[in-house]
C-alpha positions as CSV (number, residue, x, y, z in Angstrom):
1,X,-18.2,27.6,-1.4
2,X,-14.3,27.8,-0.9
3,X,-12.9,29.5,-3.8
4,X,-10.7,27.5,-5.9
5,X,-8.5,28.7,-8.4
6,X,-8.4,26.1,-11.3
7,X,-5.1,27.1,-11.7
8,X,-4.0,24.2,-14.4
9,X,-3.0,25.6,-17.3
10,X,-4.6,24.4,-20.4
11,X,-3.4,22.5,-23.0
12,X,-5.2,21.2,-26.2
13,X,-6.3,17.6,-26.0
14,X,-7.0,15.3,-29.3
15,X,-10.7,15.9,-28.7
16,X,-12.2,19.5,-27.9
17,X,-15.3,19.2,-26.4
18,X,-17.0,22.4,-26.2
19,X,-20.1,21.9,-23.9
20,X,-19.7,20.7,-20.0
21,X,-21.2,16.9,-20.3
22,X,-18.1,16.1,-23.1
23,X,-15.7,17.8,-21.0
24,X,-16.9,15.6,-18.1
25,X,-16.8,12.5,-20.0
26,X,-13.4,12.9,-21.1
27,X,-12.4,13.7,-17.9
28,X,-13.6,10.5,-16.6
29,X,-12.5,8.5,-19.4
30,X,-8.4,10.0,-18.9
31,X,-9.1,8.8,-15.7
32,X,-10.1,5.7,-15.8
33,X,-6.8,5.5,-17.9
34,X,-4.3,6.9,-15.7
35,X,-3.8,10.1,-17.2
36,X,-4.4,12.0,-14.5
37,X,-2.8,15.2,-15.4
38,X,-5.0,15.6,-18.6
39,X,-8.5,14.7,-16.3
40,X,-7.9,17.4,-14.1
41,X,-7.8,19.5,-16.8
42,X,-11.4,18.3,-18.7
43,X,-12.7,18.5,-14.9
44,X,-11.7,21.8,-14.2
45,X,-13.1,22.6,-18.5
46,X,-16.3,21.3,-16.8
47,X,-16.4,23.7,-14.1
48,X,-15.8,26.4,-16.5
49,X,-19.1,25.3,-17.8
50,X,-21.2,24.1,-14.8
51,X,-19.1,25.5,-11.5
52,X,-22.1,24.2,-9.5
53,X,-21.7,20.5,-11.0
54,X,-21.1,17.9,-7.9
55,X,-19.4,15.0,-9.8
56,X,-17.0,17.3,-11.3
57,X,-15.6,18.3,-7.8
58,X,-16.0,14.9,-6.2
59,X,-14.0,13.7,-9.8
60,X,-11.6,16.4,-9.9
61,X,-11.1,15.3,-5.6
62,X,-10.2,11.7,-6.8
63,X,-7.6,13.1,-9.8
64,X,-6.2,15.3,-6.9
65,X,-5.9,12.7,-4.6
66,X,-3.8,10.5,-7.5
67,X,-1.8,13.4,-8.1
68,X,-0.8,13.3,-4.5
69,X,-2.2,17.2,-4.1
70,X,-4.0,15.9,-1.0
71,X,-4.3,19.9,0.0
72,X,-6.8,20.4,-3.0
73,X,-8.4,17.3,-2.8
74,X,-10.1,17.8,0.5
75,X,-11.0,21.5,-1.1
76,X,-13.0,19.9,-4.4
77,X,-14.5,17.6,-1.8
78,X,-16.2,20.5,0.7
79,X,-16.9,21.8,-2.4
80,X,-19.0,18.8,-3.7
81,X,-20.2,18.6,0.2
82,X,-21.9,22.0,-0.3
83,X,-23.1,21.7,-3.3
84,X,-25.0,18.2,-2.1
85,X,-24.3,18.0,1.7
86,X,-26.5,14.7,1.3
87,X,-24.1,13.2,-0.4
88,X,-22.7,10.2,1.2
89,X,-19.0,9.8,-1.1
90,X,-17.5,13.3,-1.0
91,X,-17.6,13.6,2.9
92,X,-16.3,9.7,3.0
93,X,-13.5,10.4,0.4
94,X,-12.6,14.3,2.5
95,X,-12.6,11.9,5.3
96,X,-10.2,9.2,4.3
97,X,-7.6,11.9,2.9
98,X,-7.9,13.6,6.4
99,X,-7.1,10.1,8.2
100,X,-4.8,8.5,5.6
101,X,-2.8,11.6,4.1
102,X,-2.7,14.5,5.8
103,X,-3.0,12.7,9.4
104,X,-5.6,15.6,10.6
105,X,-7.7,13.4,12.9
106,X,-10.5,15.7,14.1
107,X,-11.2,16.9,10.9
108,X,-11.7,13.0,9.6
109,X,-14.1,12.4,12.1
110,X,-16.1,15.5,11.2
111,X,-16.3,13.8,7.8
112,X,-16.9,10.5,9.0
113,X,-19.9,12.1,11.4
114,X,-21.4,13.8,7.9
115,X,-21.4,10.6,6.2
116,X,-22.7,8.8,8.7
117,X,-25.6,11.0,8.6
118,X,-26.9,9.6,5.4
119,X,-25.8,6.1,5.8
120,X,-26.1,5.5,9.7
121,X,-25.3,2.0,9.3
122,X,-22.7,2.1,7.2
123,X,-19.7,-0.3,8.2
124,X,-16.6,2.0,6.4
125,X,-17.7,5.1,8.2
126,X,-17.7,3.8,11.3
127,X,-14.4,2.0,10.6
128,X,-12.8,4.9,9.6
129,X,-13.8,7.5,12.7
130,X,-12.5,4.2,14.9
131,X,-9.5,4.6,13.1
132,X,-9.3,8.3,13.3
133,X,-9.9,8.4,17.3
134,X,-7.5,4.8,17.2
135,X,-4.7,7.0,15.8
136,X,-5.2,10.1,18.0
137,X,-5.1,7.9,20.8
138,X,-8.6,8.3,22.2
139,X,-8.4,4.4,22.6
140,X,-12.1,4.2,24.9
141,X,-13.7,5.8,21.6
142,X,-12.1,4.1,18.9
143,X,-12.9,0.9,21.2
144,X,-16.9,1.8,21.2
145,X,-17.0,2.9,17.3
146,X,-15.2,-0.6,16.8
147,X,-17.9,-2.3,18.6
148,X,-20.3,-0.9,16.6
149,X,-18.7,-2.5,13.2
150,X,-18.7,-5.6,15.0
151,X,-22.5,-5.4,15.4
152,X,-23.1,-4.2,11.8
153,X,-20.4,-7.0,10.2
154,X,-19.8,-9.8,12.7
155,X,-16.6,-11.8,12.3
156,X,-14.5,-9.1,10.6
157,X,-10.9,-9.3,11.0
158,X,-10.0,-5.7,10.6
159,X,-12.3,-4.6,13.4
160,X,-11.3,-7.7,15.7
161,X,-7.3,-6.8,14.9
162,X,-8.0,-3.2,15.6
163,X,-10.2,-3.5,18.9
164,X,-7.0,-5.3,20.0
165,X,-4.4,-2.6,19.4
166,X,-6.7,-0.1,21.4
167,X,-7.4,-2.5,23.9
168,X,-3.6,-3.8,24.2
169,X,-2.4,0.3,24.3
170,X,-5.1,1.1,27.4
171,X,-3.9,-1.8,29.5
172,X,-6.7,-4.4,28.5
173,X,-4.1,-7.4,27.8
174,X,-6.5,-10.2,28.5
175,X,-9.2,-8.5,26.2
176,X,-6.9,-7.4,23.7
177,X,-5.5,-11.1,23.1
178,X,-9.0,-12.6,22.9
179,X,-9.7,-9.9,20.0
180,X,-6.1,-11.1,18.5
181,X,-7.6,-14.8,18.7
182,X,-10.7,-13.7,16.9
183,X,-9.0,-12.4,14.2
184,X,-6.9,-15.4,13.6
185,X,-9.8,-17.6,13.8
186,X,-10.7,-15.3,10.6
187,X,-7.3,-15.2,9.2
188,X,-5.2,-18.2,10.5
189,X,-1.9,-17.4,8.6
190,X,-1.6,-13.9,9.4
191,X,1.2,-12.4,10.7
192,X,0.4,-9.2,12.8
193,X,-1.9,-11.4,14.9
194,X,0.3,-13.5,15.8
195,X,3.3,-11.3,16.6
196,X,0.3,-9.2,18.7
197,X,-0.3,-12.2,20.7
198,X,3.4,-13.0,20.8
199,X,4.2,-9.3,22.2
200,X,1.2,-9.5,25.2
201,X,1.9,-13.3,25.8
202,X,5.8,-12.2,26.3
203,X,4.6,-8.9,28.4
204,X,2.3,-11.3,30.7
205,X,5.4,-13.6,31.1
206,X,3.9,-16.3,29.3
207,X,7.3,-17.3,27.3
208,X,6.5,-20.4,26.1
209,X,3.2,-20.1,24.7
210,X,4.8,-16.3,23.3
211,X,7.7,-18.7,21.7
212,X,5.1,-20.5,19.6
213,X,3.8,-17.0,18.1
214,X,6.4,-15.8,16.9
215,X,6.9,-19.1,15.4
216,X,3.5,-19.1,13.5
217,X,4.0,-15.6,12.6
218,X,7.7,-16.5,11.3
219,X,6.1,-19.1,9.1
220,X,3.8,-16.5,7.8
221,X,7.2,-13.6,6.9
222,X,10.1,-15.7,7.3
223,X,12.0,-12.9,7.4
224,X,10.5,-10.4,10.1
225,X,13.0,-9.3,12.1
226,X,10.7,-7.9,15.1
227,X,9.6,-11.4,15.6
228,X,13.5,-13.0,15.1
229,X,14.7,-10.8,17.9
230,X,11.7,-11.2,20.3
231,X,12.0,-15.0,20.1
232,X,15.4,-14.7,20.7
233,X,15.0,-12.9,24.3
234,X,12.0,-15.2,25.1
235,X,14.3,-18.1,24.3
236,X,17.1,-16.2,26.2
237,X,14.7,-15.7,28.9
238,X,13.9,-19.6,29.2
239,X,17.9,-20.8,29.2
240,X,17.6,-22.1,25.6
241,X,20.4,-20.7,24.4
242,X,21.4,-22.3,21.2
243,X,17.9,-21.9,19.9
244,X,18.1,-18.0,21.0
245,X,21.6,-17.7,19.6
246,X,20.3,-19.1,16.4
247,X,17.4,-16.7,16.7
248,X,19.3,-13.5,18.0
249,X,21.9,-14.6,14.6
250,X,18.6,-14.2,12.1
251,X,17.2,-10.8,13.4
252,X,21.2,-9.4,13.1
253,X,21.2,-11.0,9.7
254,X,18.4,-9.2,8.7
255,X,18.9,-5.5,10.4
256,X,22.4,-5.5,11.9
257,X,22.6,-1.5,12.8
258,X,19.7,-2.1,15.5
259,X,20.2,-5.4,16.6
260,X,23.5,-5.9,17.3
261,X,23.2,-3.0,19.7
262,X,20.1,-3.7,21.4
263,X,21.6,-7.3,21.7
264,X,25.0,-6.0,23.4
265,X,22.4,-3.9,25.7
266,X,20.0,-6.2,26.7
267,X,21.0,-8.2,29.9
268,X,18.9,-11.3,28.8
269,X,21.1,-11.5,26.7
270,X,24.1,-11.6,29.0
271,X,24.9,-15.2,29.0
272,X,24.7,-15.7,25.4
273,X,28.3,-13.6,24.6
274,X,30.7,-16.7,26.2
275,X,29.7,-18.4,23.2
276,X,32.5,-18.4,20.5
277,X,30.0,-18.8,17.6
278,X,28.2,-15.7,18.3
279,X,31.3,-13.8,18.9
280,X,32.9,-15.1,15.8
281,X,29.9,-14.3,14.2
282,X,29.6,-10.5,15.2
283,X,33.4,-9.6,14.8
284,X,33.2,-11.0,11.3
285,X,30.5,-8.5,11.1
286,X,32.0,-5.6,11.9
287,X,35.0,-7.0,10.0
288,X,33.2,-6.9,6.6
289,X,31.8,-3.5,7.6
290,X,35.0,-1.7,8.4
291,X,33.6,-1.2,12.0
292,X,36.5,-1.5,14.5
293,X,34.3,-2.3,17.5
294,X,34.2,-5.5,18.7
295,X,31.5,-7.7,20.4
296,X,30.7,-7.5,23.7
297,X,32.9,-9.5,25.8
């Protein structure tokens, strides 16, 4: 076992409980409330008592992770792991600190791999590692693990919309909008499967049908900017310009420092600065801002 220091000082609660089980209980009960500082120290009174004690670790883990001490969370978790390496929830939880916090992708599938070992068909687990070899960019392994949650939970979105970023980033475009579909047959209103399918679409010069994406994800976050300004060059790109002047003016609206630049720099945008409107629009901009520049004439 990795020795821990249970370094937090202690203070006296309310309630002194002097064997490990009332220690233990308390902890879990400040817990449960949200005093997280004071359950980390009945946890680590616990271990005083019973330094062998599995739920004490994996508990103390959880108070730890709260606390944002991520560092010393994954510690009480090995430490649970050796006291019970059978234990499914402390190689999980190590795992999903490793993945979500401390972006350590290798070690997360190590944990993922432990837990898997006691439940092989468990659908988080395999989630997870897909998302720890997803984010590491080993996209053909993420792709099989995401496969495999697909067999063990048919028809879930999170899968389906993750198999499609993997498959989109290695090239699979067809594939990857099929798995986009999928999910919004799940989820019909959501709004990263249709800016997904918006961004391939646009990228396989299918501007029209790209167009209508962004529109359904718009009506999902009205005020995306991403999808605003993607709109606006697909509409640029087809010669509607009053549609993609009144898109271009919404994304500028909503996040000027980025997108009056990239507008100014973006050649479909070319014919779109003879208008007076838009000029008007972007001097008054910088006019407000105390930004001499002027727009792009």
């Amino acid at each position: 076992m990795r020795q821990t220091e249970l370094a937090t000082p202690y203070r006296a609660l309310e309630c002194r409980p002097d064997s490990y089980y009332d220690w233990y209980q308390q902890g879990n009960l400040l817990r449960i409330q949200g005093h997280y500082r004071e359950a980390l120290i009945s946890y680590e009174k616990a271990l005083e008592y019973y330094p062998k004690d599995y739920w004490a670790w994996y508990k103390r883990g959880m108070t730890l992770e709260e606390l944002g001490r991520y560092q010393e969370a994954v510690t009480s978790y090995e430490n649970a792991s050796e006291i019970q390496p059978n234990n499914y929830w402390a190689w999980y939880d190590q795992g999903c600190v490793y993945l979500e916090e401390l972006q350590e992708y290798e070690k997360a599938i190590e944990c993922f791999e432990k837990a898997l070992t006691v439940y092989p068909n468990d659908y988080w687990a395999y989630y997870r590692k897909g998302e720890a070899y997803r984010l590491s960019g080993n996209y053909d392994q993420a792709i099989a693990l995401f496969n495999k949650t697909l067999e063990l939970r048919s028809g879930d979105y999170w899968a389906c919309y993750r198999r499609g970023d993997c498959l989109r980033e290695s090239g699979q475009l067809e594939a990857a909008l099929q798995d986009y579909q999928t999910a919004l047959e799940i989820k019909p209103h959501d709004y990263w499967a249709w800016y997904q399918k918006g961004q391939i679409l646009q990228q396989l010069n299918q501007i029209s049908e790209a167009i209508d994406c962004y529109e359904k994800a718009l009506d999902a976050e009205p005020e995306d900017h991403y999808a605003w300004y993607h709109k606006a060059c697909c509409e640029a790109q087809l010669e509607y310009f009053d549609q993609a002047i009144a898109s271009l003016k919404k994304a500028i609206n909503l996040y000027p420092e980025i997108y009056i630049e990239s507008a100014k720099n973006n050649a479909l945008f070319d014919s779109l600065w003879d208008d007076p409107n838009l000029v008007e629009f972007i001097d008054r901009y910088h006019q407000t801002h105390g930004n001499g520049n002027k727009s792009k004439q």
